[in-house]
N, C-alpha and C positions, 0 to 999 in steps of 0.2 A: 504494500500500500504506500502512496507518497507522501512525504514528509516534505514541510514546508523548508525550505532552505535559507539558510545565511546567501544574500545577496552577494556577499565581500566571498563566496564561494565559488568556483567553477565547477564541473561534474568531472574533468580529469584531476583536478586536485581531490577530491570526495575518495574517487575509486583509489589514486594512490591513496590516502589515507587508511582506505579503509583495507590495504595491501598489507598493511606494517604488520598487523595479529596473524594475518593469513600466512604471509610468507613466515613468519617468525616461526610458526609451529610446523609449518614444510621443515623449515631450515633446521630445526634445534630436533625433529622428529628425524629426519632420515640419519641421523649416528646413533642413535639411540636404539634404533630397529635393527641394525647394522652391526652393532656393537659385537657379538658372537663370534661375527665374521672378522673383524676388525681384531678383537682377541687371538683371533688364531691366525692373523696375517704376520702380527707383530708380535704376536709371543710375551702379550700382555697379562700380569697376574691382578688376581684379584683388588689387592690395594693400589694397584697403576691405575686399575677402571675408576676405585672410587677416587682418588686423585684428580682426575680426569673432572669427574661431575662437582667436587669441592672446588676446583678452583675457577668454574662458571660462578658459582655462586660468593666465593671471595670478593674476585673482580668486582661482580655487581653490586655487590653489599658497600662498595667504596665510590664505582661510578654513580649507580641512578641518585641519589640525594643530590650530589653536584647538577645532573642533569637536569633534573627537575628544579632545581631554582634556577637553571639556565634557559630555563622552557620561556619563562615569562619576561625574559629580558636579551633574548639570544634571534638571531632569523634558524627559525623553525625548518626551513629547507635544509640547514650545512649537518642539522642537528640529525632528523630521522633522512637525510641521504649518507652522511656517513654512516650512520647505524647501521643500512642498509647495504650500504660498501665493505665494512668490515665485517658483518654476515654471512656476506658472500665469499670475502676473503678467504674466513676463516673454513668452512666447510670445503671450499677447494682445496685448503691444505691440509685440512684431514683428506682427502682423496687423494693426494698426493705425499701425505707420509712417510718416508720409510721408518723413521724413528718413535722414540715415546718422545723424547725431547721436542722434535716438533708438535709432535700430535699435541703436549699440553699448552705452545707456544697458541698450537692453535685453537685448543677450548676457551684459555685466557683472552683468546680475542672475541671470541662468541661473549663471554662475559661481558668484556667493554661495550661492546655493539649491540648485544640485545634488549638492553634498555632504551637507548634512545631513538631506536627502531618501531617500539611498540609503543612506548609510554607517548612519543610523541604527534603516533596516529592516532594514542587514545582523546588525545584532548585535543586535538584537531576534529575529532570525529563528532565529538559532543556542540564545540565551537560551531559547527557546520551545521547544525538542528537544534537551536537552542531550544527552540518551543518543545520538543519532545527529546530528549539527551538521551534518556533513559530507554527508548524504543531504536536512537539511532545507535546503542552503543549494543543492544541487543543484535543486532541484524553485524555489530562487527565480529561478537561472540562468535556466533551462526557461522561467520569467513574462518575465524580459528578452531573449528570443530570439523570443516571440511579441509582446514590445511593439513590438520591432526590427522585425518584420518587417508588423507591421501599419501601422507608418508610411507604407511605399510604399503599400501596398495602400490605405489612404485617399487617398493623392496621386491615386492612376490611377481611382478611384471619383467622384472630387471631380471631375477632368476631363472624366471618360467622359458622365457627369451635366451638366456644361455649368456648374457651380454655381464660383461664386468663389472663388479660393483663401485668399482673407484672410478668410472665414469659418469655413473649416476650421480654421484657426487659432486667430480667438475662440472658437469654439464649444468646441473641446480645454480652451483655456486654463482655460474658464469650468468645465469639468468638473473640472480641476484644482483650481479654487478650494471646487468642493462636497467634490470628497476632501480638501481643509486641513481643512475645517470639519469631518468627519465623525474627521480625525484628533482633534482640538482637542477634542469633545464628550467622544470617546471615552479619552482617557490611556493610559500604558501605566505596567506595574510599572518601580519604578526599578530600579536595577544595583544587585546585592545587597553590594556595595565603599559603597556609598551609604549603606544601610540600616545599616551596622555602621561607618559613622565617625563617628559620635558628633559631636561641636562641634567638629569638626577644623576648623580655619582653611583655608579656599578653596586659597590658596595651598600649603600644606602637604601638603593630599593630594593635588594637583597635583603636584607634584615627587614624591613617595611613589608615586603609580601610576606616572609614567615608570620611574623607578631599580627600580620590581617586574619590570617591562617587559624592562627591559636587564639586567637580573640575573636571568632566566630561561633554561634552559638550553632551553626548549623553544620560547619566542617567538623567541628570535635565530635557532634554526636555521630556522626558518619564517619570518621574512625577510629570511633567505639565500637559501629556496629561491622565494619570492616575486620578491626580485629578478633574480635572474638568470630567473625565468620572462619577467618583462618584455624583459630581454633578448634570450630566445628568441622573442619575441611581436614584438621591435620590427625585425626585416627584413621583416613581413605591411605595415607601414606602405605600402610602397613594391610589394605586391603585386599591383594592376591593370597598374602600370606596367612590372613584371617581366614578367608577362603577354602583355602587348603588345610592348613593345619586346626582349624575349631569347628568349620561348615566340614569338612570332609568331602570336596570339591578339586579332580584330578586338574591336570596341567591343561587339558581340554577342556574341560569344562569352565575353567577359568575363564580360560579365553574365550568360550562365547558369551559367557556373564559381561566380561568387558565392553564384548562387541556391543550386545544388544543394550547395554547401557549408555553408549555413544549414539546406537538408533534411538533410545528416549530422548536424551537430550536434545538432539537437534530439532526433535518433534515438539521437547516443551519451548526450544527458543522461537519458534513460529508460533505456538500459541499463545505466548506470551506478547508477541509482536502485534498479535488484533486485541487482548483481552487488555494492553494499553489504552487502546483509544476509546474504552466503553469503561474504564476503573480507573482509579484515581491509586496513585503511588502509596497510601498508606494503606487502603482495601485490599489492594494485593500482596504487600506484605505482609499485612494481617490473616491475610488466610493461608499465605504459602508457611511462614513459621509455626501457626497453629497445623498444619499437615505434617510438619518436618516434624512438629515436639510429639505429633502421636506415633507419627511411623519407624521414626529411628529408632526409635526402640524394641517395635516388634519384631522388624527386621535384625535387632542387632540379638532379640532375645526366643524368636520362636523358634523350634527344629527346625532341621531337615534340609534339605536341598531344595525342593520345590517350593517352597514357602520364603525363601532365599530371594530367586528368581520372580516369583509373584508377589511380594513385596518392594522390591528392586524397582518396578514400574512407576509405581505412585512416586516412589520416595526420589527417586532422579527425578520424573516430570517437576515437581515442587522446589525439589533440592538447585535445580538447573537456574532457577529464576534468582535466586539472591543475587548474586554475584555482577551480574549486567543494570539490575536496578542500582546496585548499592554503591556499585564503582561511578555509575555515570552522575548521580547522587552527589556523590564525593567530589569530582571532578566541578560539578557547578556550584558547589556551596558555596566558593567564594571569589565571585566573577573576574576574570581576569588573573586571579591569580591561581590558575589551575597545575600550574607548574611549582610553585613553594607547595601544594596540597600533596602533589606527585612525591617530592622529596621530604617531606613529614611522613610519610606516609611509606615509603622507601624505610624511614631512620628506624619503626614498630618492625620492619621486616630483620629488624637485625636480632630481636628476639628470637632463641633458637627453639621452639615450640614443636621442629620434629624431634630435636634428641633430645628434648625432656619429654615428649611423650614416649619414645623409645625406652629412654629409663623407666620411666613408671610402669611401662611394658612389662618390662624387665622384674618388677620388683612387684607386679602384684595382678599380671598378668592379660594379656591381647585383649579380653571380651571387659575386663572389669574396667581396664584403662581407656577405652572408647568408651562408656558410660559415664566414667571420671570427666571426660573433656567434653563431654555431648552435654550435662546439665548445666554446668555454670555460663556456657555458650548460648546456650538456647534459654535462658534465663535472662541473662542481661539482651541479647535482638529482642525478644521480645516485648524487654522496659521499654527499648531503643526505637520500637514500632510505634509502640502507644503515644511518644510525644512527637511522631512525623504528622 
């Protein structure tokens, strides 16, 4: 359905925009699917692999905060076209590795690059449909669940074809490097916090957009309700292995749970995308949390494997909607400076909430420690609902 558009918008700046999620999960999904292969290319052990994923997430735990206060004072084209360059980089020289040494050269650059690749489609994307943020940011979701899933789907095509895997790779990569360039030709409008600071000193309105940030009554409550969503989001870490080890769910079976919880998804992001224009942002949260606080639990507490799977439906359809209302939410709360919100917001992600859930795993075990993070989660969204 169409959405009224920002004027200061063109439809080829929108679709790049709305490129940044897509391509990001193409990109950061074909190594991951890959990896097995990649292991046995280079004669990687186990603590190389995880090496490999720690230091994506090092990098970024130091880039995106900078980033994002650079969103609101920086030209947004150098920002998500390099993102986009060094994306691509980076995935061609995983294609091109012979070593670990390069290979982590090159997840370290995936780390640099993949924030301001996404982060800064995100709030371009929102920027571009003010009047509804929240439905255009759903429809980018929607792009990153078809990039997701067309990762594998190129892996098992690449193979079935006979064709080399370190091909697929540069070849992506390389496609990657023509959307930098298509970013880079094309620009986008600056953050309109930008346009009205006048000769303000770098510095200056840098500390200025944080303290608008945190002195907002409507961004802190939105990453409240952000964080503790991660909360709620971080016992799924540990969810094949729940599967398997407490559901008694083989290696197969998993993987169709996965699948068809990727076919829920995309089905709740569309119907989420019409039951916007007939509900109001607090009705629908109100009733997605009140589904999530009854389902998650039966899902996490009744037998069997069939009851797994047939709870699985409800509970993604509902579960699928936080996250696109809540981010796009966050991002407009406080106008113009959606880039200090980005890197606040970056800073709670430094909070390491999978291995302390992991610990508490550890110590008092898989089913009781998703119950542990599932209440005080779904307790405080749903304070966090009642005052939207």
């Amino acid at each position: 359905m169409h959405l009224p558009r920002n004027p200061r918008f063109s439809l080829r700046q929108i679709i790049l925009a709305y490129g940044g999620r897509f391509s990001d999960e193409l990109l950061s999904g074909l190594p991951d699917v890959l990896m097995p292969t990649i292991q046995r290319a280079l004669g990687l052990n186990l603590a190389q692999i995880a090496l490999l994923r720690q230091v994506v997430e090092w990098v970024s735990q130091v880039i995106d905060p900078v980033h994002g206060l650079l969103l609101d004072v920086w030209d947004r084209r150098w920002l998500m076209g390099l993102g986009a360059a060094g994306a691509g980089l980076s995935i061609l020289l995983i294609g091109l590795a012979p070593t670990f040494g390069l290979l982590l050269l090159a997840y370290a650059l995936y780390g640099a690059a993949g924030g301001p690749l996404t982060h800064t489609g995100d709030v371009l994307v929102v920027e571009a449909y003010p009047t509804a943020p929240d439905r255009a940011y759903t429809r980018s979701v929607l792009f990153d669940t078809i990039g997701a899933a067309l990762a594998p789907l190129l892996v098992a095509l690449v193979f079935w074809l006979g064709l080399d895997w370190r091909w697929l790779l540069v070849g992506i990569g390389g496609c990657a490097l023509v959307y930098a360039v298509l970013i880079l030709r094309t620009g986008f409008p600056p953050s309109p916090h930008t346009e009205s600071a006048g000769e303000s000193l770098l510095w200056q309105t840098l500390r200025g957009n944080v303290r608008e940030v945190l002195a907002s009554p409507e961004a802190r409550r939105w990453l409240i309700f952000l964080f503790f969503f991660e909360l709620l989001e971080t016992p799924f870490v540990l969810k094949t292995v729940w599967l398997a080890q407490e559901v008694g769910m083989s290696q197969a079976l998993v993987g169709v749970y996965v699948a068809a919880q990727m076919g829920v998804g995309v089905v709740s992001l569309l119907v989420l995308d019409r039951w916007r224009t007939r509900a109001e942002t607090g009705h629908v949260l109100r009733v997605v949390t009140g589904a999530v606080a009854v389902l998650f639990p039966l899902w996490l507490l009744v037998p069997g494997i069939a009851s797994r799977f047939v709870l699985m439906i409800p509970l993604t359809f509902f579960f699928a909607m936080f996250w696109p209302i809540s981010k796009a939410r966050l991002l407009t709360a406080a106008p113009g400076r959606a880039g200090a919100v980005t890197a606040v917001s970056s800073l709670l992600g430094l909070i390491p909430l999978p291995l302390l859930f992991g610990l508490l795993a550890q110590s008092i075990g898989l089913t009781a420690a998703m119950l542990a993070a599932f209440l005080p989660a779904v307790a405080v969204m749903g304070w966090v609902v009642q005052k939207t």
